[in-house]
KOLTORMAR-520311 format. One line per field, with one value per atom (N, C-alpha, C, O): residue number from 0; x, y, z. Coordinates in steps of 0.001 Angstrom, whole numbers, always signed. Last residue first. Layout:
N
resi = NUM / ...
X = X / ...
Y = Y / ...
Z = Z / ...
END
This chain:
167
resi = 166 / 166 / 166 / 166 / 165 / 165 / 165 / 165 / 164 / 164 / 164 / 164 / 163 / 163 / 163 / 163 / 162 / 162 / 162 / 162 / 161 / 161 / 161 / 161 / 160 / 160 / 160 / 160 / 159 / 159 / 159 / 159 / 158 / 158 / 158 / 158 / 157 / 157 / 157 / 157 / 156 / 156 / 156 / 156 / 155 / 155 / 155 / 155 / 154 / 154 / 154 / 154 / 153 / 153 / 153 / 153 / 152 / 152 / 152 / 152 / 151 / 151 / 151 / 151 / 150 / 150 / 150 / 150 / 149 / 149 / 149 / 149 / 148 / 148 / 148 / 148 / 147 / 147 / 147 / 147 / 146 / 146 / 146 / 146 / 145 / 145 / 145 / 145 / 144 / 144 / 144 / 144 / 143 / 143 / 143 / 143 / 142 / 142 / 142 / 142 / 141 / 141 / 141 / 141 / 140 / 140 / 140 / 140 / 139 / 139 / 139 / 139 / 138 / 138 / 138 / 138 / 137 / 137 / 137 / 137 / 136 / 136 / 136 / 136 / 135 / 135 / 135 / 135 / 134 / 134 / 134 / 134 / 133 / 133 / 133 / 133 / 132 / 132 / 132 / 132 / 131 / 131 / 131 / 131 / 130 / 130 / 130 / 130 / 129 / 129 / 129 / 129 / 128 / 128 / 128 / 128 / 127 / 127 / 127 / 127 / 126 / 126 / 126 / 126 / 125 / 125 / 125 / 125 / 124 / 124 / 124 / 124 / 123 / 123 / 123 / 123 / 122 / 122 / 122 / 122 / 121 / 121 / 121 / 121 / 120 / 120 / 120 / 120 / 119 / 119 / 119 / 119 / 118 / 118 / 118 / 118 / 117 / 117 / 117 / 117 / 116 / 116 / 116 / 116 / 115 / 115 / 115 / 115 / 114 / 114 / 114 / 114 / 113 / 113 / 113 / 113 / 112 / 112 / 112 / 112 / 111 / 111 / 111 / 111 / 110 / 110 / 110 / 110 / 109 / 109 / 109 / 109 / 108 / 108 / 108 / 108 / 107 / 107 / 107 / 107 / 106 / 106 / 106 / 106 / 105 / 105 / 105 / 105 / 104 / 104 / 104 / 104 / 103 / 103 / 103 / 103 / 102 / 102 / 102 / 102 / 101 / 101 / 101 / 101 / 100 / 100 / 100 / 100 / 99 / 99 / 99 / 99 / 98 / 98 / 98 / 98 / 97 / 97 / 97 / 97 / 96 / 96 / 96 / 96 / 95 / 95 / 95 / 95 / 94 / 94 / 94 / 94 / 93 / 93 / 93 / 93 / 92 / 92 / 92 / 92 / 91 / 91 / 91 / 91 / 90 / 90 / 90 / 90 / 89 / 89 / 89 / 89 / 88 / 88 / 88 / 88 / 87 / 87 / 87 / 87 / 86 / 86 / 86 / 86 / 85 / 85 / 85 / 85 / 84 / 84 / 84 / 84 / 83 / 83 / 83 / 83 / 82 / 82 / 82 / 82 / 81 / 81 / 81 / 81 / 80 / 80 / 80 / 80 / 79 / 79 / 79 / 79 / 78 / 78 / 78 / 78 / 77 / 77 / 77 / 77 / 76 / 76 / 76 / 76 / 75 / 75 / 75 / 75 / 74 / 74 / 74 / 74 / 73 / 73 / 73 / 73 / 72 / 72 / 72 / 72 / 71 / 71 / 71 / 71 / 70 / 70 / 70 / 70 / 69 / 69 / 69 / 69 / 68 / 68 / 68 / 68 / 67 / 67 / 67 / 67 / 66 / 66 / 66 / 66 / 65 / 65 / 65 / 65 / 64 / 64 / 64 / 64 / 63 / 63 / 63 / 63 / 62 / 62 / 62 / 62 / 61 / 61 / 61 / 61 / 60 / 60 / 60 / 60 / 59 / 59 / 59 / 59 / 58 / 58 / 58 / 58 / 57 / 57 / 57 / 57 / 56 / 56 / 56 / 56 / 55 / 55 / 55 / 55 / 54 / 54 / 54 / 54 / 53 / 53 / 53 / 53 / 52 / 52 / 52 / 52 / 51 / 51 / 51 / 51 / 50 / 50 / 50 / 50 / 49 / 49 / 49 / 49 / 48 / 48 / 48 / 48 / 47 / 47 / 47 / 47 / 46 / 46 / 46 / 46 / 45 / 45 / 45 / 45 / 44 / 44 / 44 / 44 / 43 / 43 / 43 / 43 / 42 / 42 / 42 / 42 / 41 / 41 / 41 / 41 / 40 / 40 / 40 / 40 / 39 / 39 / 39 / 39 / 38 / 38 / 38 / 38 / 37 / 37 / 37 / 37 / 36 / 36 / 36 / 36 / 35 / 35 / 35 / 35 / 34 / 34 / 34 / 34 / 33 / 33 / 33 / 33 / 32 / 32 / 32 / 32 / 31 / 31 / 31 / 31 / 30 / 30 / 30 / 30 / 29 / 29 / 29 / 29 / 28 / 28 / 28 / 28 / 27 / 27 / 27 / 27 / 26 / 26 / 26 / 26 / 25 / 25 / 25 / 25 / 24 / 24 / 24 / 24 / 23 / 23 / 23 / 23 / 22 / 22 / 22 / 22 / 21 / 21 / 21 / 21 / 20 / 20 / 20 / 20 / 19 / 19 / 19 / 19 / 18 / 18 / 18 / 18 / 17 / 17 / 17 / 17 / 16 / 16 / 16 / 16 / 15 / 15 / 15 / 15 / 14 / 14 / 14 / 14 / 13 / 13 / 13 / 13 / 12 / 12 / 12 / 12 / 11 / 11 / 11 / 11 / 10 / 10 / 10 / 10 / 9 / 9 / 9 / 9 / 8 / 8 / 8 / 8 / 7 / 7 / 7 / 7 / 6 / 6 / 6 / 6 / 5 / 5 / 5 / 5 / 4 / 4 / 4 / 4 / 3 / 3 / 3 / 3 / 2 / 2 / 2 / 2 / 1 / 1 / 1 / 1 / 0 / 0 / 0 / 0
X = -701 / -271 / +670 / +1198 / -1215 / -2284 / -1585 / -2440 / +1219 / +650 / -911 / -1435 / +1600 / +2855 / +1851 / +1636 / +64 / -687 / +600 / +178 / +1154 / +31 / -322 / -1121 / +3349 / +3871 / +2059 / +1914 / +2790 / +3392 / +3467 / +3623 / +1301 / +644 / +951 / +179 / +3427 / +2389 / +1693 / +1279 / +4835 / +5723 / +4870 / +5230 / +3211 / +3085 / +3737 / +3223 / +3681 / +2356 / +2249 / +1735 / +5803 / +5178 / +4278 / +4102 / +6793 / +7168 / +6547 / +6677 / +4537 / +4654 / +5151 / +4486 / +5378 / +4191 / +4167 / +3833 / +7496 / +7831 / +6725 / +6965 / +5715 / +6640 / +6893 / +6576 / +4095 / +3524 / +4533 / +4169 / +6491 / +5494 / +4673 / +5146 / +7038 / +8105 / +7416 / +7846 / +4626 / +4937 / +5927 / +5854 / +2922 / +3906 / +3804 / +3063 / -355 / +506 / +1247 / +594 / -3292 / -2487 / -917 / -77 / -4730 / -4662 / -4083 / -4230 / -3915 / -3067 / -3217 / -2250 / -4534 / -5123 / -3906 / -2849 / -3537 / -4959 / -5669 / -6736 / -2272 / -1662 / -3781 / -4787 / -2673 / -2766 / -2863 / -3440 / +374 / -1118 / -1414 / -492 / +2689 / +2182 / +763 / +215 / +4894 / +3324 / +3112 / +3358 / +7807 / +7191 / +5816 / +5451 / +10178 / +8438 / +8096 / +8159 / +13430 / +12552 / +11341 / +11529 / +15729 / +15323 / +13991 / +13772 / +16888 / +17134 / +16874 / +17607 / +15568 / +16719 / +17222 / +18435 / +12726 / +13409 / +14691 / +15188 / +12532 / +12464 / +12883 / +13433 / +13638 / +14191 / +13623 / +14481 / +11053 / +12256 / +13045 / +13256 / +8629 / +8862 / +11082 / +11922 / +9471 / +9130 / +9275 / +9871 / +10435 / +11320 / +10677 / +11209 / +9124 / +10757 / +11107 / +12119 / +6250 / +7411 / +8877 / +9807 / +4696 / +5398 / +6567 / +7525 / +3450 / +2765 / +3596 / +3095 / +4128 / +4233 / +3487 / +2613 / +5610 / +4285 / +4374 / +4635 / +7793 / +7756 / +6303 / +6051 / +8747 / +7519 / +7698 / +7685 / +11263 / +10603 / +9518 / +9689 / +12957 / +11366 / +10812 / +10090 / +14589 / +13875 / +12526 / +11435 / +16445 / +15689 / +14866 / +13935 / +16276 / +16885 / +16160 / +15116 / +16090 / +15197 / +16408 / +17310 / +16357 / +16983 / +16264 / +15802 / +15943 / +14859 / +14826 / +13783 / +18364 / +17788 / +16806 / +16676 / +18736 / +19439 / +19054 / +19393 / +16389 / +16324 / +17576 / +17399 / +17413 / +16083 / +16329 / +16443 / +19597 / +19690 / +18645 / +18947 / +18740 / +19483 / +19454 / +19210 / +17087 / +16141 / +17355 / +16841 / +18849 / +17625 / +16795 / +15927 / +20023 / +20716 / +19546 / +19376 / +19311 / +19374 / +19833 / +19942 / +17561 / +18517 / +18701 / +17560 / +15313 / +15300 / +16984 / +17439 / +14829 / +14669 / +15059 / +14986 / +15570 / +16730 / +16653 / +17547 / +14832 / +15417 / +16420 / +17532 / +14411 / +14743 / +15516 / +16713 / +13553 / +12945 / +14152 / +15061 / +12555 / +13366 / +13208 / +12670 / +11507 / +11360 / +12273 / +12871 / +9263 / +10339 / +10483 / +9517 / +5938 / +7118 / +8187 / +8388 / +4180 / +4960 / +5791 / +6344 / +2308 / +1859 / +2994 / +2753 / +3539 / +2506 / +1713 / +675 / +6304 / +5611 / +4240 / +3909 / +5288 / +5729 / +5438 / +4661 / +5044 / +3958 / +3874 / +2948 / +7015 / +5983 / +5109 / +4697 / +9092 / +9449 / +8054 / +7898 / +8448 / +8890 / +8672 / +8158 / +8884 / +7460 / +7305 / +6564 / +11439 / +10443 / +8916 / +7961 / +12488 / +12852 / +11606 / +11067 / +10884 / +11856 / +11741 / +10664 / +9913 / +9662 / +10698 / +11465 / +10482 / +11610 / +11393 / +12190 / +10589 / +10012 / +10820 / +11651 / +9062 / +10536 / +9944 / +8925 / +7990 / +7975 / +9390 / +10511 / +7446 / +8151 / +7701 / +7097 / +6796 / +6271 / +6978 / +7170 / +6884 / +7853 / +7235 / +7018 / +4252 / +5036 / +5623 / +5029 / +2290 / +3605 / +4494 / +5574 / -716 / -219 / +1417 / +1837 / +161 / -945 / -273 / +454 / +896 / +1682 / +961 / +1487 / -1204 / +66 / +835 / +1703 / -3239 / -3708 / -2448 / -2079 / -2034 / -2099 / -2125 / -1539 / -2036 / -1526 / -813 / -10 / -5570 / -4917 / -3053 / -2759 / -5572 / -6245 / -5375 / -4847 / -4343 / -3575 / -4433 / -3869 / -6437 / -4338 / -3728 / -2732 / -8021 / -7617 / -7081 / -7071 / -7501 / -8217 / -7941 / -7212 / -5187 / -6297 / -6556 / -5633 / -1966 / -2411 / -3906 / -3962 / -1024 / -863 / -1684 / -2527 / -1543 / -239 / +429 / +1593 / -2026 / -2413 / -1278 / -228 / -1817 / -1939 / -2786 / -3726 / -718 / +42 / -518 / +229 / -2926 / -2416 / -1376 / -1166 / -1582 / -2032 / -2073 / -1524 / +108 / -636 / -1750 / -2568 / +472 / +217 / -187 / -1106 / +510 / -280 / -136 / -617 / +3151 / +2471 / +1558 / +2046 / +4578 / +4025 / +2489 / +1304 / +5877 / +6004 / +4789 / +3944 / +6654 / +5450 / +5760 / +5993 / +7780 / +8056 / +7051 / +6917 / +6927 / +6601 / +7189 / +7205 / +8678 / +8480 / +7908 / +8223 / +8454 / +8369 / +8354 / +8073 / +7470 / +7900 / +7320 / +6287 / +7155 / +7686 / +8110 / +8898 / +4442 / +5413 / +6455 / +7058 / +2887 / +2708 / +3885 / +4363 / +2864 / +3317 / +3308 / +3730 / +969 / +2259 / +3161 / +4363 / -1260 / -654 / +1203 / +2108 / -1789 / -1339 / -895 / -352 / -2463 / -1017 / -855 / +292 / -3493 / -3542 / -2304 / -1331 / -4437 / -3642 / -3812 / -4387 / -5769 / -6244 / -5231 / -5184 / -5372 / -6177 / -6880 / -8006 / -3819 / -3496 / -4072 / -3501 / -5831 / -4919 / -4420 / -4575 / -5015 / -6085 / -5300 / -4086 / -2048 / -3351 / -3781 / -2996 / +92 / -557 / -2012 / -2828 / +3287 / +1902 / +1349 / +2129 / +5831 / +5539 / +3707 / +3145 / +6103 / +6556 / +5521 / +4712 / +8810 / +7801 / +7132 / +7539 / +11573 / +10011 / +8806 / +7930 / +12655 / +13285 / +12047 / +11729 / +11936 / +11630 / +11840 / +11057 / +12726 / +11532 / +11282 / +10400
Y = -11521 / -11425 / -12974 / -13236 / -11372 / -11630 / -11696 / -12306 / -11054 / -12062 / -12443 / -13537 / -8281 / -9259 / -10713 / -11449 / -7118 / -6898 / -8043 / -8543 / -7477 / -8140 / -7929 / -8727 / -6130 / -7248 / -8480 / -9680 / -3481 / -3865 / -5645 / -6326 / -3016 / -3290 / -3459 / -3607 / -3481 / -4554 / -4331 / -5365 / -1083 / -2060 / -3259 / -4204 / +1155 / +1110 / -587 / -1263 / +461 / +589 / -82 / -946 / +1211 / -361 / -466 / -1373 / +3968 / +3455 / +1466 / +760 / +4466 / +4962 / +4593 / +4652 / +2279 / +1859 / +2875 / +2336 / +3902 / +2941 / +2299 / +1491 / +5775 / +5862 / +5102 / +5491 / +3918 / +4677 / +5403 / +5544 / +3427 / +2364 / +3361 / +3115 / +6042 / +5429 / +4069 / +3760 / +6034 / +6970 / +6109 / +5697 / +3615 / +4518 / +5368 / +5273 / +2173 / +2155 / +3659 / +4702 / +2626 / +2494 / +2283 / +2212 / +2350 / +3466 / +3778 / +4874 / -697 / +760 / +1980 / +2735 / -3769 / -1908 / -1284 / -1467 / -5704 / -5889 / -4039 / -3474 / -5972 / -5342 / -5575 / -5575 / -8955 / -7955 / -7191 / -7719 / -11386 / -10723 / -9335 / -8526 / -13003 / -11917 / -11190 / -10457 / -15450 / -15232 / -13502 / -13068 / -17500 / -16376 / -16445 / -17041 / -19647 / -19938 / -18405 / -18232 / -18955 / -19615 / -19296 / -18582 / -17114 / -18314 / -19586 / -20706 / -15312 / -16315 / -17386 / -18322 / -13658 / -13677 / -14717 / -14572 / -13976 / -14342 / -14454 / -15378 / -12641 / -14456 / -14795 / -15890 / -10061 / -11041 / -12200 / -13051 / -9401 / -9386 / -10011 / -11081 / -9795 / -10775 / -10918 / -11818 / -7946 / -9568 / -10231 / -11283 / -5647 / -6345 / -7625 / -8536 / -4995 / -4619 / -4887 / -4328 / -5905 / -6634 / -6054 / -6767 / -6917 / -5920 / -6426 / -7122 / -8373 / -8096 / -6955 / -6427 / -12165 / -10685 / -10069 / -10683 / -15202 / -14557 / -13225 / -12933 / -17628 / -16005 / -15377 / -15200 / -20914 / -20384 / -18318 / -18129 / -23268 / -21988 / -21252 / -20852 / -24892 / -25736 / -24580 / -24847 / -23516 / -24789 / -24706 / -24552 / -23457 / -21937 / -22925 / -23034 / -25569 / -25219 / -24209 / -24004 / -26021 / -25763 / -25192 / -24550 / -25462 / -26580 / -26777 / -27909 / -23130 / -23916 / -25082 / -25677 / -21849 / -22188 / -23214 / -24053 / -21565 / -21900 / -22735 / -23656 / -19880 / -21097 / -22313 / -23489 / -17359 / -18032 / -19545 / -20265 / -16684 / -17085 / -17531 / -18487 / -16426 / -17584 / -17563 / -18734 / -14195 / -15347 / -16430 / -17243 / -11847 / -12644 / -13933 / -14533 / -12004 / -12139 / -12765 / -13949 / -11119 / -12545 / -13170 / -14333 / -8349 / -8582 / -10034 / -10275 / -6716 / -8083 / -8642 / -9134 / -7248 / -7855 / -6192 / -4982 / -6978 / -5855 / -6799 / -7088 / -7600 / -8449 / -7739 / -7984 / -6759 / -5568 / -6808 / -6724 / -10635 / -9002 / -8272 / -9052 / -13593 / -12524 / -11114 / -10607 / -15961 / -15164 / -14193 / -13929 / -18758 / -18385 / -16708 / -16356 / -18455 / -18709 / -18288 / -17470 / -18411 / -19493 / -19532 / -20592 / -16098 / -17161 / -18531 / -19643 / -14290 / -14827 / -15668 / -16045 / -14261 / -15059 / -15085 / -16086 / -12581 / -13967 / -14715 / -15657 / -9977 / -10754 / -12480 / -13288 / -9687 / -9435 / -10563 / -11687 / -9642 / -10767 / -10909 / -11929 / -7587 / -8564 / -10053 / -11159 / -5480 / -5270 / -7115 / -7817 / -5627 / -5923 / -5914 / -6433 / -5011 / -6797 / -6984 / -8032 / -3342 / -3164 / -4675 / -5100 / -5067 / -4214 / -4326 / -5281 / -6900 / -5514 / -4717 / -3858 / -10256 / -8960 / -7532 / -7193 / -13705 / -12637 / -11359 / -11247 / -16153 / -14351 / -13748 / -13450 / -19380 / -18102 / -16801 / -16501 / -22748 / -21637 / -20579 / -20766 / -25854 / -24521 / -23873 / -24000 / -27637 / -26755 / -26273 / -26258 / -29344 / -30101 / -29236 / -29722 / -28945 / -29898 / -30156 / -30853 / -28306 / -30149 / -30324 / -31260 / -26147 / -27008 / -28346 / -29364 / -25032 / -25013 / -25846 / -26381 / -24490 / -25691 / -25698 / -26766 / -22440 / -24091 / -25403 / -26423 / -20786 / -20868 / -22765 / -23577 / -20198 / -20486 / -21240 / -22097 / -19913 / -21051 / -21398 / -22416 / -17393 / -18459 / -19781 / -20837 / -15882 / -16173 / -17287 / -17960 / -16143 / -16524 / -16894 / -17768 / -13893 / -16269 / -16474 / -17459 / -12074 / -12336 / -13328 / -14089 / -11107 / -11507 / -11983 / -12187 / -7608 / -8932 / -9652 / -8929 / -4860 / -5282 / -6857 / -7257 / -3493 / -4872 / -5207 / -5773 / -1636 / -1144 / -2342 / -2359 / -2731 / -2024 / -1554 / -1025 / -5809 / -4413 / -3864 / -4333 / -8876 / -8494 / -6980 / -6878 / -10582 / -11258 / -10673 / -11359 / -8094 / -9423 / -10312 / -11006 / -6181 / -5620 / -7186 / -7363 / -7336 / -5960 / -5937 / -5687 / -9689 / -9132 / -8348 / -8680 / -12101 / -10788 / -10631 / -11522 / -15615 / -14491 / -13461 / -13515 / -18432 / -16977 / -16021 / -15954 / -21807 / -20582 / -19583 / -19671 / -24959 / -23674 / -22663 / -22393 / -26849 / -27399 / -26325 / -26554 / -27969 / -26790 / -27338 / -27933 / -30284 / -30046 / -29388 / -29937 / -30450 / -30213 / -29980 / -29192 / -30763 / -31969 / -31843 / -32883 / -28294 / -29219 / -30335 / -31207 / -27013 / -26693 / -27536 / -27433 / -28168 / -28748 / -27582 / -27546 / -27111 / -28397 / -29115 / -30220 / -24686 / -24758 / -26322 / -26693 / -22919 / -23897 / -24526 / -24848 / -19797 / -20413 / -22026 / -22436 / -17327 / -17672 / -18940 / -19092 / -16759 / -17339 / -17710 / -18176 / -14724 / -15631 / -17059 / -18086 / -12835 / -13019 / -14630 / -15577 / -12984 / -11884 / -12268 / -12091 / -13459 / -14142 / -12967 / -12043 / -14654 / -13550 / -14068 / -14913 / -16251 / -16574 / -15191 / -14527 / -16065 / -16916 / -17231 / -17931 / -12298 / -13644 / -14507 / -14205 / -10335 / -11357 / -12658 / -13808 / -9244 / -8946 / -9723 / -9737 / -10257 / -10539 / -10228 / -10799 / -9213 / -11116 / -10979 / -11743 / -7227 / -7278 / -8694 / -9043
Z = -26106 / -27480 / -27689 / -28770 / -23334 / -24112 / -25347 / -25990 / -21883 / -21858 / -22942 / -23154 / -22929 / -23638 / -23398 / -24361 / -21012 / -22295 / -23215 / -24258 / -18779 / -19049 / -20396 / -20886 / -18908 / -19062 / -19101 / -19336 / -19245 / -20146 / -20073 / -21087 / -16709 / -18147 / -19183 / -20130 / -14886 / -14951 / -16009 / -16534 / -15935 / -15978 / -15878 / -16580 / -14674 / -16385 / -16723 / -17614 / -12059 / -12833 / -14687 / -15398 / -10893 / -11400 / -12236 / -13049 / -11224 / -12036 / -12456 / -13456 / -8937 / -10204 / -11193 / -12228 / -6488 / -7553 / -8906 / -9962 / -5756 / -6591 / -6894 / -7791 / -4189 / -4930 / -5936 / -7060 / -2895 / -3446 / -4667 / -5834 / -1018 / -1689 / -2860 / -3970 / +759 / -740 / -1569 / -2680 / +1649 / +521 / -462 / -1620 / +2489 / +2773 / +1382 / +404 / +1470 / +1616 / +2038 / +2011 / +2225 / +3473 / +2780 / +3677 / -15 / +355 / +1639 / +2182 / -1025 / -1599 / -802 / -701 / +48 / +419 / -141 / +463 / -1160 / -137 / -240 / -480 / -4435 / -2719 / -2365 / -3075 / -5843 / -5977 / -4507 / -3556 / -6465 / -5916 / -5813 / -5700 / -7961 / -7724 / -7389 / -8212 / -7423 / -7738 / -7021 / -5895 / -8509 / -7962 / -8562 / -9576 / -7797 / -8358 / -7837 / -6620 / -7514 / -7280 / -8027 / -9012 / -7694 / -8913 / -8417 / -8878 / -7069 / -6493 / -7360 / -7679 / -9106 / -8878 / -7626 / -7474 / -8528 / -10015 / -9884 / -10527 / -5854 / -6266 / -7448 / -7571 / -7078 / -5753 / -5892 / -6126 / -8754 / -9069 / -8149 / -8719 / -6512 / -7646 / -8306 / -8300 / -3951 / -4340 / -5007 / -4777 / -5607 / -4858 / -4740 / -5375 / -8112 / -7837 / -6405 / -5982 / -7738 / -8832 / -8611 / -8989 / -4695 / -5707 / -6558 / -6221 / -3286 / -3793 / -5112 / -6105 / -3442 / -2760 / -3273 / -3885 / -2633 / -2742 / -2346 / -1178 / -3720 / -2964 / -4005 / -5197 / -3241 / -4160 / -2850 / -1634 / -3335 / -3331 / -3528 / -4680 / -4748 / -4041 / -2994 / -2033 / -6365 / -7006 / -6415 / -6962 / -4045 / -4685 / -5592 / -4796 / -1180 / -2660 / -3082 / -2464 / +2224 / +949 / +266 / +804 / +4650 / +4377 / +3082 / +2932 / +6451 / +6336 / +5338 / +5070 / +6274 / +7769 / +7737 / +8629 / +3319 / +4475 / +6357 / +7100 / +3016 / +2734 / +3330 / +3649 / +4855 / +4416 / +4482 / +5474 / +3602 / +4420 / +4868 / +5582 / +809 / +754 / +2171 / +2461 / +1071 / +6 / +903 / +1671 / +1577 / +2777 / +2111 / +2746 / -702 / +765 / +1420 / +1712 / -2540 / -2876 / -1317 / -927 / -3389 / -2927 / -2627 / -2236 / -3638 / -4189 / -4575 / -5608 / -97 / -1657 / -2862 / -2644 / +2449 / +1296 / -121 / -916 / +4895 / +4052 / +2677 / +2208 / +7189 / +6673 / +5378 / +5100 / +8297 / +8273 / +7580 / +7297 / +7997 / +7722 / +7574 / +6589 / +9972 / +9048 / +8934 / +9978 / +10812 / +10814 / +9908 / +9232 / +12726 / +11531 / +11695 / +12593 / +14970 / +14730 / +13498 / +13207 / +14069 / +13358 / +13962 / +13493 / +16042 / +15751 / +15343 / +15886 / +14821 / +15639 / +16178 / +16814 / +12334 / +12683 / +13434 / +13280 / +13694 / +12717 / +12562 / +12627 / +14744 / +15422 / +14550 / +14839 / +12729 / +13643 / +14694 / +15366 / +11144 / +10652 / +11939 / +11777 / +13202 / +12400 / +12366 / +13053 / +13612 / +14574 / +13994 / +14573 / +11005 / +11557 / +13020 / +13375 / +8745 / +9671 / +10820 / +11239 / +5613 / +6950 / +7763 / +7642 / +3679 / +3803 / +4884 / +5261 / +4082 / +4646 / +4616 / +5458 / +4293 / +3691 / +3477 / +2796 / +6704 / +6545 / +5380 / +5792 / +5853 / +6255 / +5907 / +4877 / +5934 / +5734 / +6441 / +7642 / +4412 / +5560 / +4762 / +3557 / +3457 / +3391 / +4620 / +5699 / +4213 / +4241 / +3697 / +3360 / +4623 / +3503 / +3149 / +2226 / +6934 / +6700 / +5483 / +5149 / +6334 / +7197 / +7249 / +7700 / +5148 / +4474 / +5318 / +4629 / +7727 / +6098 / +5803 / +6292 / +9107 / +9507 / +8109 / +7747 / +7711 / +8130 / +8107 / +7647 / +7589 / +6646 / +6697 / +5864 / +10119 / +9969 / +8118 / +7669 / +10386 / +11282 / +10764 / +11052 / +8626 / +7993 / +9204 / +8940 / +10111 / +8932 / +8144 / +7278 / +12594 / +12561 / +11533 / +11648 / +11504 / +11811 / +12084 / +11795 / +12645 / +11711 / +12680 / +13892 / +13553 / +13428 / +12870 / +12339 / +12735 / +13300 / +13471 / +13513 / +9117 / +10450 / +11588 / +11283 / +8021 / +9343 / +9908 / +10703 / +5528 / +6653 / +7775 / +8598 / +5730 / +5120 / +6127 / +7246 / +4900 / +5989 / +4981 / +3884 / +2848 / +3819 / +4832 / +5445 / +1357 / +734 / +1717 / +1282 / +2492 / +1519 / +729 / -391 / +4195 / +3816 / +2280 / +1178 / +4011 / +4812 / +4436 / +4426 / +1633 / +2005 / +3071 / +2986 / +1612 / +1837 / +2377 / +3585 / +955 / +1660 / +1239 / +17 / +1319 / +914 / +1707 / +2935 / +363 / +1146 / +648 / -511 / -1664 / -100 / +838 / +2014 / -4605 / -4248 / -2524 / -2216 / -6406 / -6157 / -4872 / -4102 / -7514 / -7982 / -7471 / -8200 / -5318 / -6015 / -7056 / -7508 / -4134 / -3538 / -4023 / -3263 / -6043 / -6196 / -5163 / -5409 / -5806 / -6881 / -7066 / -7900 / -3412 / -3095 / -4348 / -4335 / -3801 / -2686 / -3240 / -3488 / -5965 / -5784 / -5266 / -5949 / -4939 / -5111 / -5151 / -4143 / -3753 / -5194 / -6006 / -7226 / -1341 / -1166 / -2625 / -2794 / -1723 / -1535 / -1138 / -770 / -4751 / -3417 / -3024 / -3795 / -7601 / -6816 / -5827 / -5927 / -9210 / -8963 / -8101 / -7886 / -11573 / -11301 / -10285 / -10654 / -11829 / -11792 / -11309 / -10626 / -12239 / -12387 / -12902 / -13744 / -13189 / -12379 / -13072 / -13950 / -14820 / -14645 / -13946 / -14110 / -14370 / -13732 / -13800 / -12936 / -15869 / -14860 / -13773 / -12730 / -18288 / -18151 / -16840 / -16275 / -19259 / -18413 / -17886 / -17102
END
């Protein structure tokens, strides 16, 4: 289960201390899409997330999209914001993490992947090996089915690994 565990648990992304993780080190964020930056039925991003946006680039992060959504979903959202990003990424698959960081001249070290699901966000940053943080999805009652799917088996798998953190 270690492989599932991430780094840090937090409410949303807006529960982060960006700049002591830039004090450590870490020089890029990848950020899943769906139900971690935006819900599924945001097509693009709000004043918020672009003001938020901005703060991460003051304080001196690359900032990216890593995204299992289909690449136009992926690339809509993006540019929007001006990011770089990876769409039908195929976490937690190590492919879209390295061509990622590749482009954006970053080590898995100075990584940080913000998502909202442990079998592909978290598990895929563990496996690259970067800083993972896990938030809690914005809206469940918009996720897909196959999301909904694989939350059956997450479920029990986050109360196993929160109840390990209290003992």
């Amino acid at each position: 289960m270690r492989f599932l565990k991430p780094s840090v648990w937090v409410e949303t992304i807006h529960h982060i201390d960006y700049q002591k993780l830039y004090d450590s080190g870490k020089r890029a964020i990848y950020f899943d899409i769906d139900n971690t930056m935006a819900s599924y039925n945001d097509p693009l991003p709000d004043e918020k997330l672009h003001k938020f946006v901005k703060n991460l680039h003051e304080i001196g992060f690359k900032v990216a999209v890593l995204s299992n959504a289909k690449s136009g979903r992926a690339k809509l959202f993006a540019d929007a914001l001006a990011l770089d990003f990876e769409g039908k990424a195929l976490k937690p698959r190590r492919k879209g993490f390295n061509r990622l960081s590749e482009r954006l001249g970053v080590k898995a070290d100075e990584v940080v992947m913000i998502g909202d699901q442990l079998f592909t966000d978290i598990w895929g940053g563990n496996r690259f090996g970067c800083y993972t943080v896990l938030v809690t999805p914005i809206d469940r009652s918009g996720d897909p089915g196959f999301v909904k799917f694989k939350r059956i088996f997450e479920t029990p798998v986050i109360k196993k690994l929160s109840k390990s953190e209290t003992n």
